[in-house]
C-alpha positions, 0 to 999 in steps of 0.5 A: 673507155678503152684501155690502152695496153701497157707497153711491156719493156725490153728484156736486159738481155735476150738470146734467140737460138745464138751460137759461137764458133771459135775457129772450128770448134762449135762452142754452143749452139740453139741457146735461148735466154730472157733476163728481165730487167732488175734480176740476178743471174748466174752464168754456170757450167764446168771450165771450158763450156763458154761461160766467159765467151757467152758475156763477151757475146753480150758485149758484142765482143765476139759475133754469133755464128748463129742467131742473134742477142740483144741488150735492152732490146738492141743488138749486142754491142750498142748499148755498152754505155749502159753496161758495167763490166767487170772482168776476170780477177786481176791481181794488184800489185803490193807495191802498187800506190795508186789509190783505191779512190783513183781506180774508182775514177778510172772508171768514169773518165779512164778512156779520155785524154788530158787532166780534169779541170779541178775547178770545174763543175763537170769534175765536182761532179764526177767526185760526187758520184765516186764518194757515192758509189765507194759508199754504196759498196762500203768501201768508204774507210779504205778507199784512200788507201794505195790499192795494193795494200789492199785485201782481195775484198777490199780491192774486190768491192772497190773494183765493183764500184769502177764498173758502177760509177756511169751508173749502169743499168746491166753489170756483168761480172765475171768469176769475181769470186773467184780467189776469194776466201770463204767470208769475203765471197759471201760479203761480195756476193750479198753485196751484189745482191744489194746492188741488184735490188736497192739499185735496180741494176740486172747482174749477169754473172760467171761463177765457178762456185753456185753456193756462195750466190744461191740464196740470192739468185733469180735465175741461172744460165748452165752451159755445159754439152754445146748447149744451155738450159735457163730457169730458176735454181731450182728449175735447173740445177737438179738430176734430171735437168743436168743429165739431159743437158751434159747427155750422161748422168748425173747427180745433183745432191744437198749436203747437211748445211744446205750447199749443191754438188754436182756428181758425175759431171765429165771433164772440160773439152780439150779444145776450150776457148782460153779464159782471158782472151777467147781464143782456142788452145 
């Protein structure tokens, strides 16, 4: 009997000789990248390389100048419902009384016009998947709290769970550790991990920082010099490697508790894209 052979399913996101021109600068060019489904993945590279434009990209948000990208095996921006997406940390402010609970919700049923029914089962429901996902992050016991009461942590994993909550099959974040201290990076980082492997879901994500992630990393994607190199951490974060992507030398060293420092990297290009909004300065 002849055996069928098994369907392989599409990568999570992929990226086939893809560029991004903002204006007239060339931001990057030729970057090629495969992130098979359920791994986690990291977004690295000096400020002013492109790492958010590259998620916003993804999103379908900005067009490729060049090549083309694909989210489970579609074209950039038509698979968004399946796509939780965190952006660039935003701060609440302290005297905010919106609950943590309702910024769940908001992101479930943010977009639609009108109250829900409270009687309704379609409500019931969506109830359901907010306590769930706010447990899932443990963020059971603060959830009923106004979020600008808040600590960054605090409010960090209540906004993971926001773009959790349609249960997405990809989740992008970007920079969510950043302005973090030391301890909640590394509980938001291995609550990341969790999520990536007790769910199944493949995490992208922009980080100024490697080490808080290392350990749990699958995969990492450097910009830096116009271009990109992907692999495993160890694949690409080394002398070699880095010194031919940024076309200078470089140093990759290991300090005694075990954290990467780059040495030698040259500073952001004047002409980077804005941080928030994609836009050239």
């Amino acid at each position: 009997m002849t055996s069928t052979p098994a369907v392989q399913s599409p990568s999570a996101v992929a990226l086939h000789d893809a560029a991004v021109q903002i204006g007239d600068v060339l931001l990057w060019h030729d970057v090629n990248v495969d992130v098979p489904a359920g791994q986690f993945v990291a977004i690295l590279g000096p400020n002013g390389v492109g790492k958010s434009t590259l998620i916003k990209a993804v999103l379908g948000v900005i067009p490729l100048a060049a090549g083309e990208a694909n989210v489970f095996g579609q074209p950039a921006g038509t698979a968004n419902r399946e796509i939780g997406y965190l952006p660039q940390r935003r701060s609440f402010d302290p005297s905010l009384r919106v609950r943590g609970i309702d910024v769940v919700r908001l992101g479930l049923d943010g977009d639609r016009f009108g109250l829900p029914v409270p009687w309704s089962a379609k409500n019931h429901e969506a109830g359901r998947r907010v306590r769930d996902v706010i447990e899932r992050v443990d963020a059971s016991s603060f959830a009923l709290r106004p979020i600008g009461e808040l600590s960054g942590g605090e409010q960090q994993r209540l906004l993971i769970a926001q773009a959790l909550v349609r249960d997405p099959r990809l989740l992008i974040l970007d920079e969510p550790l950043d302005s973090l201290d030391l301890p909640n990076q590394s509980a938001i980082a291995e609550l990341i991990r969790r999520v990536c492997v007790d769910g199944g879901v493949t995490v992208l994500m922009v980080a100024h920082d490697v080490n808080p992630i290392l350990p749990y990393l699958d995969q990492v994607i450097y910009l830096a010099g116009g271009g990109a190199v992907c692999g495993t951490p160890a694949e690409v974060i080394t002398s070699p490697t880095l010194s031919a992507l940024y076309q200078t030398p470089i140093e990759v060293l290991r300090t005694s508790d075990g954290r990467l420092v780059v040495v030698g990297q040259p500073e952001a290009p004047a002409h980077h894209a804005d941080r928030h909004t994609g836009h050239p300065h």
